[in-house]
C-alpha positions as CSV (number, residue, x, y, z in Angstrom):
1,X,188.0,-64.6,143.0
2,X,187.6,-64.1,139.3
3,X,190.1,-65.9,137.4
4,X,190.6,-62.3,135.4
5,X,191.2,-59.9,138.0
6,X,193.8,-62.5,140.1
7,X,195.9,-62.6,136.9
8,X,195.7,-59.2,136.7
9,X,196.7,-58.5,140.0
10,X,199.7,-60.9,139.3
11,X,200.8,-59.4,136.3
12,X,200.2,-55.6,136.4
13,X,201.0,-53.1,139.1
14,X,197.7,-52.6,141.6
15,X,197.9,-48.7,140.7
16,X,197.6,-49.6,137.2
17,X,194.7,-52.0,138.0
18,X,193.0,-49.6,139.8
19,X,193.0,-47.1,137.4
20,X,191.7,-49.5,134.7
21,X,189.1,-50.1,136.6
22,X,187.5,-46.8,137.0
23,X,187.6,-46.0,133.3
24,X,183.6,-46.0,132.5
25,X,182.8,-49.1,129.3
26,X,181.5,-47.3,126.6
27,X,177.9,-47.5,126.6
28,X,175.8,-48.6,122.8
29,X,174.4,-45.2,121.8
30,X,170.7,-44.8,122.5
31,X,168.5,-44.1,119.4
32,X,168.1,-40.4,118.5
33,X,164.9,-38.8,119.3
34,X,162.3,-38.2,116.8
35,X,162.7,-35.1,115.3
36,X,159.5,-32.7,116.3
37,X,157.1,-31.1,114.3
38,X,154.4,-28.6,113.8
39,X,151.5,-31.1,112.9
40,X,151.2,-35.1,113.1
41,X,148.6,-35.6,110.4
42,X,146.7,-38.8,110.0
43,X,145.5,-39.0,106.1
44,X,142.3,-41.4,106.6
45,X,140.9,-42.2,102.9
46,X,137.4,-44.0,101.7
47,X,138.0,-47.0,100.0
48,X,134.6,-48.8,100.3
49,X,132.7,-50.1,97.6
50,X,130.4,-47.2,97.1
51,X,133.6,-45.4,95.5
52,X,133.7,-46.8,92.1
53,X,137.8,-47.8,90.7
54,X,137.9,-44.6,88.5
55,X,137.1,-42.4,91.9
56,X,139.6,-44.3,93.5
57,X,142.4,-43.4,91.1
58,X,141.1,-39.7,90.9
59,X,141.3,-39.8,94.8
60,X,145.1,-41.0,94.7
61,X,145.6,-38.8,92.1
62,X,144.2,-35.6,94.0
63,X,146.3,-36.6,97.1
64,X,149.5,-36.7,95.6
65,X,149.6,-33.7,93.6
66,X,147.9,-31.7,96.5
67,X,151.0,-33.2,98.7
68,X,153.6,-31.8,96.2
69,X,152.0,-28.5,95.5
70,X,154.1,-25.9,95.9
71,X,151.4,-24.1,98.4
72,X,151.8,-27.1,101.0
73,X,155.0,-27.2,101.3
74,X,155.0,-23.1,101.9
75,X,152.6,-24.2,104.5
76,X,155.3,-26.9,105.9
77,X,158.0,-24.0,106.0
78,X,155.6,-21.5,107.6
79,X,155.9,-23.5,111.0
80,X,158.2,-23.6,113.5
81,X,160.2,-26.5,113.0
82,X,159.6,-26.4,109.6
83,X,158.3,-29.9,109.1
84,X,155.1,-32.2,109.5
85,X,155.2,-35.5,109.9
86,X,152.0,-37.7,108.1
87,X,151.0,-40.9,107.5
88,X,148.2,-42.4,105.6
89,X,146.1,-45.2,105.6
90,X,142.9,-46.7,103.4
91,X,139.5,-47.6,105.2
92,X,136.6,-49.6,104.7
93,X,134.9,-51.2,107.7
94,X,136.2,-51.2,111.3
95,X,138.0,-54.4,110.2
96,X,139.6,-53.2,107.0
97,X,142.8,-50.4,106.9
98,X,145.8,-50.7,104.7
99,X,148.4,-48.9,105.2
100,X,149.4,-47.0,102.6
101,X,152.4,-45.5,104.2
102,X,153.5,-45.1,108.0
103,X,155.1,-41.8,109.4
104,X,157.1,-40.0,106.9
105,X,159.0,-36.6,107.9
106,X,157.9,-33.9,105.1
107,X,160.2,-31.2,105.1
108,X,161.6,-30.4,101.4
109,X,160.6,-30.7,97.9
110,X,162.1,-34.4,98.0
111,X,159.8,-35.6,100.4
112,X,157.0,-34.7,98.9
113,X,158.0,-36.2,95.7
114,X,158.5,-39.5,97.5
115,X,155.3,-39.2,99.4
116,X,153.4,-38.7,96.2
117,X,154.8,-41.6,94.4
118,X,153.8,-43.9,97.2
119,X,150.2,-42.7,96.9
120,X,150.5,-43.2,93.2
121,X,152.1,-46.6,93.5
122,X,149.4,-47.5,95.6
123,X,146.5,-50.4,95.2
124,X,143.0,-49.3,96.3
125,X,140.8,-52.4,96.6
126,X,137.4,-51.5,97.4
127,X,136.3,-53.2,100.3
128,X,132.4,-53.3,102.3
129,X,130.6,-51.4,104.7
130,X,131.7,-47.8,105.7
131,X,133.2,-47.0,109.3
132,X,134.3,-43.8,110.1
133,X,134.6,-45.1,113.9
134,X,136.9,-47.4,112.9
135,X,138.9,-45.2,110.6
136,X,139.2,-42.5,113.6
137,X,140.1,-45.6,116.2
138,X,142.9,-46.1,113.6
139,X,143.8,-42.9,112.8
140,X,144.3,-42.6,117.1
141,X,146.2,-45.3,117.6
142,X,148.8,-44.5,114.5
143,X,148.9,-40.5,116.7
144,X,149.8,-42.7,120.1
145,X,152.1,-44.4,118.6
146,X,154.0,-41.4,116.1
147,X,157.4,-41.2,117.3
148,X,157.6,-37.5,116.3
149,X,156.8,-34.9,118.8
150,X,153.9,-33.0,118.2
151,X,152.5,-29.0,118.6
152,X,149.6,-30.4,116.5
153,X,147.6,-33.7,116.2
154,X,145.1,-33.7,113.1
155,X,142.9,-37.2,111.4
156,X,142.1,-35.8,107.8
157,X,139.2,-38.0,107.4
158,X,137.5,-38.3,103.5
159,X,134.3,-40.4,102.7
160,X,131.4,-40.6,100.6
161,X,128.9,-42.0,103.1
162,X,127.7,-42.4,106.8
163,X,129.2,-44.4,109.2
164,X,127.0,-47.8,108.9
165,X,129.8,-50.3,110.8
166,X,131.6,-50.4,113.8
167,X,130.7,-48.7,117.0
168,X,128.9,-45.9,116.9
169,X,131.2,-42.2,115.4
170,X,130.3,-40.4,118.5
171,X,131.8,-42.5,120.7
172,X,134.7,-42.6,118.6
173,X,135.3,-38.8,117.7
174,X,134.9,-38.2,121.7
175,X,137.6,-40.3,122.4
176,X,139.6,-38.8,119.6
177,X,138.7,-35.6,121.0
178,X,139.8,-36.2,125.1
179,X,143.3,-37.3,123.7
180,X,143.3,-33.0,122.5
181,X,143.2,-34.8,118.6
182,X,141.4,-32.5,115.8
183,X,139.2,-34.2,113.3
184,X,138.9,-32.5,110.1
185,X,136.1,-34.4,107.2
186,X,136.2,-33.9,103.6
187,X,133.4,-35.3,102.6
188,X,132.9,-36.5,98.9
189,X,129.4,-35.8,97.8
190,X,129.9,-37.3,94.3
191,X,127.8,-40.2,92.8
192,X,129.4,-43.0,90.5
193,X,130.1,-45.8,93.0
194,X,128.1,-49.2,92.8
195,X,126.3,-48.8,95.8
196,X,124.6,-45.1,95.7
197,X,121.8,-46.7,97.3
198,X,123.8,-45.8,100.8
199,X,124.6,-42.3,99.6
200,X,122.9,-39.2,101.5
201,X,122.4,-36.2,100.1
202,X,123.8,-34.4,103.2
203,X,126.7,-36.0,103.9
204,X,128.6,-32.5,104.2
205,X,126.3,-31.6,107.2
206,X,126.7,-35.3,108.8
207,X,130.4,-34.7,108.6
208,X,130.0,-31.7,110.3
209,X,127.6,-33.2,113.1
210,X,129.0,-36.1,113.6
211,X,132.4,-36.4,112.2
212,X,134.2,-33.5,112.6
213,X,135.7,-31.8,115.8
214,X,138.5,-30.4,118.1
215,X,139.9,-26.4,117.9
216,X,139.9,-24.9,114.2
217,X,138.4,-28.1,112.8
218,X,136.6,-27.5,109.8
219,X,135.3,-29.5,106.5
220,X,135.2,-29.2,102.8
221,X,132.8,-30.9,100.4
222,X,133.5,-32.2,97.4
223,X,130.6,-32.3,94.7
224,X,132.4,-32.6,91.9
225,X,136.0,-34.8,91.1
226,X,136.9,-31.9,89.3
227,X,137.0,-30.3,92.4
228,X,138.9,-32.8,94.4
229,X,142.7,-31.6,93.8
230,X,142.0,-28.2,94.5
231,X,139.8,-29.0,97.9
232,X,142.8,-31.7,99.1
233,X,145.5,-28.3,98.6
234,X,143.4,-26.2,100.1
235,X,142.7,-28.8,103.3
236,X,145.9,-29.7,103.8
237,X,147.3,-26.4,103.7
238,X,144.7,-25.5,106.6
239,X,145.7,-28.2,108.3
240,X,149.3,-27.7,108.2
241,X,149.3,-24.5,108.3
242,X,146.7,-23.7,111.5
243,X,144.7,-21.4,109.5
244,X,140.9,-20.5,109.3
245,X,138.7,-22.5,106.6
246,X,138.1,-18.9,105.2
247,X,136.0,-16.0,105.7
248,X,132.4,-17.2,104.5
249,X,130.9,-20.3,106.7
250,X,130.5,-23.7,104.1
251,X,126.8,-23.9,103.4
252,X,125.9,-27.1,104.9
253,X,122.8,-29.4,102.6
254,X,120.4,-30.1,105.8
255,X,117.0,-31.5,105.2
256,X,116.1,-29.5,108.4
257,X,117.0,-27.1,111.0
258,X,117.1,-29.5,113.3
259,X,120.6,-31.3,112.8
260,X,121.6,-34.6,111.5
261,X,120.7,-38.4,113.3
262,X,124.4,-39.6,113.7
263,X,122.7,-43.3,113.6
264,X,121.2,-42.6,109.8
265,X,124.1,-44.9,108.3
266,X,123.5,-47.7,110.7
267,X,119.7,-47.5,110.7
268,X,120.0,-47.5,106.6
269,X,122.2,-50.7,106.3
270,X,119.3,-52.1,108.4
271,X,116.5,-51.1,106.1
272,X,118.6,-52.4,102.8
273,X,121.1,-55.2,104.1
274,X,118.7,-57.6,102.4
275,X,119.9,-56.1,99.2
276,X,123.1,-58.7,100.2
277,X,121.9,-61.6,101.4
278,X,123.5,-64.5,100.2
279,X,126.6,-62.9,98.8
């Protein structure tokens, strides 16, 4: 018999112990659910070394004053939980992501202010080769793993080139797309990087051949910095808020009618990778 319960039984009245005994042990509270939200929104940025440093810091820039625009948060409060939850992450090859924050809640002006200084407190290091496979595999697993419930699962996906590492981005948009994610591109059709030589001139129509998918998904190109605080606003408020790209389709730069070879990327690193031997 356990030395506890004899002593018990010596010293206190049987009714007494019996009654002691049925009183349940407090259990250690279990972790509160993640709040849901409307949208779980993957931010997926370019940091290869076609982007030159002043693009880089004109791309963190554009982020974090889209994210505290007063029209995105409208778009937050338009929902019905009234809150997104995003994280966001730098890419290069298949190899190469940085975190750059993990799942934030934004919900009020003081979130957004937060978010935005991490973008701008942020270090963008170019790194080599350009896969948007990766970036999506990455952007997938960070969705799997969100703790917040979601109506909505978007990647927000920007780059400046094809995908030229990694596994091929058809594979990987389809496997984004069978776990019901969205994949929206915003390509950046600029020039000023280091290594234009990998630069096509119709990256906006790759994106949307290639890159881009799931229901409402849509792209916008950037041609211009200029441009790029106004087109991250404008994207994120689409995203957030589930709305249509707008009334008149983007005009797409094809060199034919005949769509884009997803494989250009990978079969142009072939063609010029001698431009790097023995560095």
């Amino acid at each position: 018999m356990n030395w506890f319960w004899y002593l018990a039984c010596r010293l206190i009245k049987p009714g007494v112990v019996l009654a002691a005994a049925l009183v349940p042990v407090p259990m250690a509270a279990a972790e509160d659910p993640a709040e849901p939200v409307d949208v779980a929104l993957v931010l997926a940025v370019d940091v290869s070394r076609s982007m030159s440093n002043e693009e880089l810091r004109l791309q963190r820039q554009g982020y974090a004053e889209a994210i505290r625009s007063p029209e995105v948060l409208a778009a937050v409060r338009q929902g019905a939980h009234q809150r997104i939850a995003i994280a966001m992450f730098a890419w290069a090859a298949d190899f190469s992501q940085q975190e750059i924050f993990s799942w934030r809640v934004l919900e009020t002006r003081e979130d957004a202010e937060s978010l935005a200084d991490l973008i701008l407190a942020s270090a963008s290091i170019p790194r080599s080769r350009t896969s948007i496979s990766g970036a999506l595999q990455h952007g997938v697993m960070l969705l799997e793993a969100s703790p917040h419930p979601a109506l909505r699962k978007v990647i927000d996906v920007s780059g400046d080139g094809p995908n030229n590492q990694g596994d091929p981005v058809l594979s990987a948009r389809q496997a984004a797309l069978d776990r019901g994610i969205v994949i929206n591109g915003l390509p950046l059709m600029t020039r000023g990087g280091p290594y234009t030589s990998f630069d096509i001139a119709n990256l906006d129509a790759y994106y949307h051949d290639c890159v881009i998918g799931g229901p409402g998904s849509f792209l916008v190109p950037v041609t211009s910095w200029t441009q790029f605080p106004v087109a991250v606003r404008r994207k994120l408020v689409q995203e957030i808020g589930g709305t249509s790209p707008g009334k008149r389709p983007v005009q797409l730069a094809r060199d034919d009618g005949d769509g884009v070879d997803c494989e250009l990327g990978e079969k142009r690193w072939q063609q010029r990778q001698w431009m790097f031997d023995g560095q």
